[in-house]
C-alpha positions in Angstrom: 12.9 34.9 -13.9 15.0 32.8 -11.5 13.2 32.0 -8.2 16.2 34.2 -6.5 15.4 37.2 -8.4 11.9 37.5 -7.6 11.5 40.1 -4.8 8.6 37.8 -2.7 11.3 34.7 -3.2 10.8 34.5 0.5 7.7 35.0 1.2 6.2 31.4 1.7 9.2 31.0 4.1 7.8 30.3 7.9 9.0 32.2 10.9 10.7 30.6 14.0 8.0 32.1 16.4 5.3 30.3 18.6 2.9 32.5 20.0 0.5 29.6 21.3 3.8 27.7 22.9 2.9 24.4 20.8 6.4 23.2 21.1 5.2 22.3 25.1 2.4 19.7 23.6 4.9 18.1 21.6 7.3 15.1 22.4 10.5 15.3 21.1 9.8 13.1 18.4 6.7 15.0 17.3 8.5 18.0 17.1 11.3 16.7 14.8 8.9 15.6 12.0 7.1 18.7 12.4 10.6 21.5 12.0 11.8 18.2 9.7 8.5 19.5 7.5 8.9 23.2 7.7 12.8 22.7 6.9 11.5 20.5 3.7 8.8 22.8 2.3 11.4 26.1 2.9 14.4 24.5 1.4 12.9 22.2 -1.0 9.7 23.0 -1.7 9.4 26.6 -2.3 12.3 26.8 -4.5 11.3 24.2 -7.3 7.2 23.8 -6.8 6.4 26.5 -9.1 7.9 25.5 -12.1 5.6 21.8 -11.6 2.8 24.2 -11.5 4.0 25.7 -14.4 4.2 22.2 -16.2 1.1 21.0 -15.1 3.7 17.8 -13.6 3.3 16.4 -10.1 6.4 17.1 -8.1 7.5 12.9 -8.0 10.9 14.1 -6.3 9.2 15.9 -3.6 6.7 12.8 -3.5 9.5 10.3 -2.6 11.2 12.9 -0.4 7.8 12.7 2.2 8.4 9.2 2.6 12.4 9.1 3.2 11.0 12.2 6.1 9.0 9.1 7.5 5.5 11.3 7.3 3.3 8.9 4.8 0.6 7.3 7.6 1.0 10.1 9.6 -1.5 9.2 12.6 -1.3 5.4 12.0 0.4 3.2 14.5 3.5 0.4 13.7 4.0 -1.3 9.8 6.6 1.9 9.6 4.2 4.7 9.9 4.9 7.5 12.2 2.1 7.4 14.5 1.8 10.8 15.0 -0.4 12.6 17.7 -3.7 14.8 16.2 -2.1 17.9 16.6 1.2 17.1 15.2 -0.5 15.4 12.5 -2.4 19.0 11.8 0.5 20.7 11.9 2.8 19.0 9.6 -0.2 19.4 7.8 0.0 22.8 7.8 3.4 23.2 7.0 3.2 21.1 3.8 0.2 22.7 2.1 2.0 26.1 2.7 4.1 24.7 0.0 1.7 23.1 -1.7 -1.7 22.0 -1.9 -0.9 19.4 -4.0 1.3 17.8 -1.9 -0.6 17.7 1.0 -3.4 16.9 -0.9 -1.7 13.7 -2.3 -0.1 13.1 1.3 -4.1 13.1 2.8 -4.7 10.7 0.0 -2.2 8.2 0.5 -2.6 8.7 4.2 -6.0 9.5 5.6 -8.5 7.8 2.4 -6.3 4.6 1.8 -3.7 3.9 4.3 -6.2 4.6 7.1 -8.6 2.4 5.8 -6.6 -0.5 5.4 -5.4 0.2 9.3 -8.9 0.4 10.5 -10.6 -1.9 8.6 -8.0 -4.2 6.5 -7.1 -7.8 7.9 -4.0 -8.7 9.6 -2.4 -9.7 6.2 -3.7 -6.8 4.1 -1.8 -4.1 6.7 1.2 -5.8 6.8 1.2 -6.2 3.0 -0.1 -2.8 2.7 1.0 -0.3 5.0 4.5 -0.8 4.5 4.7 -0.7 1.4 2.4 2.6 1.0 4.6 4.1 3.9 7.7 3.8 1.4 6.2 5.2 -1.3 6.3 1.6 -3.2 2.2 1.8 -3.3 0.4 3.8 -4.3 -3.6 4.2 -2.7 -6.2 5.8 -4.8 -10.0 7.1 -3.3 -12.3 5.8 -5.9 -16.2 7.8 -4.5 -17.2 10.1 -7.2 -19.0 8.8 -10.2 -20.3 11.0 -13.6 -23.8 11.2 -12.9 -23.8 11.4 -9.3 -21.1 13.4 -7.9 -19.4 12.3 -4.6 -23.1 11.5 -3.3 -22.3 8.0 -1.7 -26.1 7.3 -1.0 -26.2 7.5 -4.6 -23.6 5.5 -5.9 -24.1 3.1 -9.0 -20.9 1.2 -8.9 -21.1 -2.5 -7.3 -19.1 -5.5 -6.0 -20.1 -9.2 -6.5 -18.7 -12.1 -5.5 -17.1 -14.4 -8.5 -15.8 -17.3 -7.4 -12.9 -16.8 -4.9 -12.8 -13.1 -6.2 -14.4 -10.5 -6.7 -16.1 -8.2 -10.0 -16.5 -4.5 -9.1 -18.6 -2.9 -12.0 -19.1 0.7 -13.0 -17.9 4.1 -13.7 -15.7 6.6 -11.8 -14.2 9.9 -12.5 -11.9 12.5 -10.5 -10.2 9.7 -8.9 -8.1 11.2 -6.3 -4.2 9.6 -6.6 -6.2 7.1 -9.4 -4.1 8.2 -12.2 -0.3 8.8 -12.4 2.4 9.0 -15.2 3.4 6.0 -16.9 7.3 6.9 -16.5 6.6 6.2 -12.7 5.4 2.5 -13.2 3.0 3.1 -10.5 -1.0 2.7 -11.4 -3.5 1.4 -8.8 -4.3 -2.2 -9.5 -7.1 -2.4 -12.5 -7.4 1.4 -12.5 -7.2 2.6 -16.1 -7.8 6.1 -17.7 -8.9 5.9 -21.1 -8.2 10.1 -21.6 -4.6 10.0 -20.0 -2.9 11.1 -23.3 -5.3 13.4 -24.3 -5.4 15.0 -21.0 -1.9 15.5 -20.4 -1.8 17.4 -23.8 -4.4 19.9 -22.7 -3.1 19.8 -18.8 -6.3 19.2 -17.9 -7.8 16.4 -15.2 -11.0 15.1 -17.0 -10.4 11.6 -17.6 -13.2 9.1 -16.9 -11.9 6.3 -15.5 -13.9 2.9 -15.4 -14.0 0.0 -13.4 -14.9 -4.1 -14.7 -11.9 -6.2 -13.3 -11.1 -8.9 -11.6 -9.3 -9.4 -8.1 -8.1 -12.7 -6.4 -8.9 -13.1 -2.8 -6.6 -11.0 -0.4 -5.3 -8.9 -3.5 -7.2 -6.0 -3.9 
């Protein structure tokens, strides 16, 4: 059944009202990414996520389409990030995972775990070969925390870094990366992250993968 013949076909859809007057707390510029969101996820969103769903497919179009609406860094300041305020940050937030939790989730990825890092803790030549890059969409950040035995436990975490040289050798395992695993057709894998089960698991649509770590990195490349 076609998405316009189904009778809830507008259900997801937001109203125009504002009962707590946010629109006052907003500068102009805050408010257009914010109605520049709610316009996205009604017109382009709704229409075409369920059939991804469906698929078991990330929605790569609707991926790309986050950074041409200038939203990827969302809070983070310059390198062609937004810079957004706290509460326009939550409520673009808002309006994206009423379309899809996927999509927000891979925004808060990208965003918050990676991006936000290198902006708070990344060198002078790591942000402004990072950030944007990862703003456009041309990088891609993964979160790398939860390991098989442990969980997301960080006390407990097994995996370690040692210096080699003028590099570095991270050894151990991972699994659930979040953003650490995307379709081949895309060209876009996090540098040295491999999963061994990526066939296999796109055949059963299922996210399972273990995913291990034993590379190498250069100085200021990882």
């Amino acid at each position: 059944m076609s998405t316009a013949a189904l009778p809830y076909a507008h259900l997801g859809e937001a109203l125009a009202t504002d009962y707590f007057h946010v629109r006052e707390q907003f500068t102009d510029e805050e408010w257009e990414h914010f109605i520049a969101t709610r316009r996205f996820v009604d017109e382009e969103v709704l229409p075409a996520i369920n059939e991804y769903w469906e698929a078991a497919e990330l929605p790569w179009p609707l991926m790309r389409r986050l950074a041409e609406l200038g939203l990827y860094g969302e809070d983070t300041a310059g390198y062609g990030c937004p810079g957004m305020s706290p509460l326009a940050r939550g409520l673009m937030n808002m309006e994206l995972h009423r379309g899809d939790g996927s999509l927000g989730t891979f925004l808060g990825v990208q965003s918050g775990l990676a991006m936000k890092s290198i902006a708070l803790l990344g060198s002078d030549e790591q942000k402004q070969r990072w950030l944007p890059a990862m703003a456009r969409l041309d990088a891609i950040g993964a979160f790398a925390l939860t390991e098989p035995t442990h969980g997301s436990d960080s006390v407990a975490l097994e995996t370690s870094a040692r210096r080699d040289g003028d590099g570095w050798v991270l050894d151990g395992a991972k699994r659930w990366i979040g953003n650490g695993v995307h379709d081949e057709g895309q060209g876009r894998h996090p540098r040295g992250l491999r999963d061994d089960a990526d066939a296999d698991r796109r055949a059963r649509h299922h996210r399972r993968g273990r995913i291990r770590l034993s590379f190498r990195h250069g100085r200021g490349r990882s």
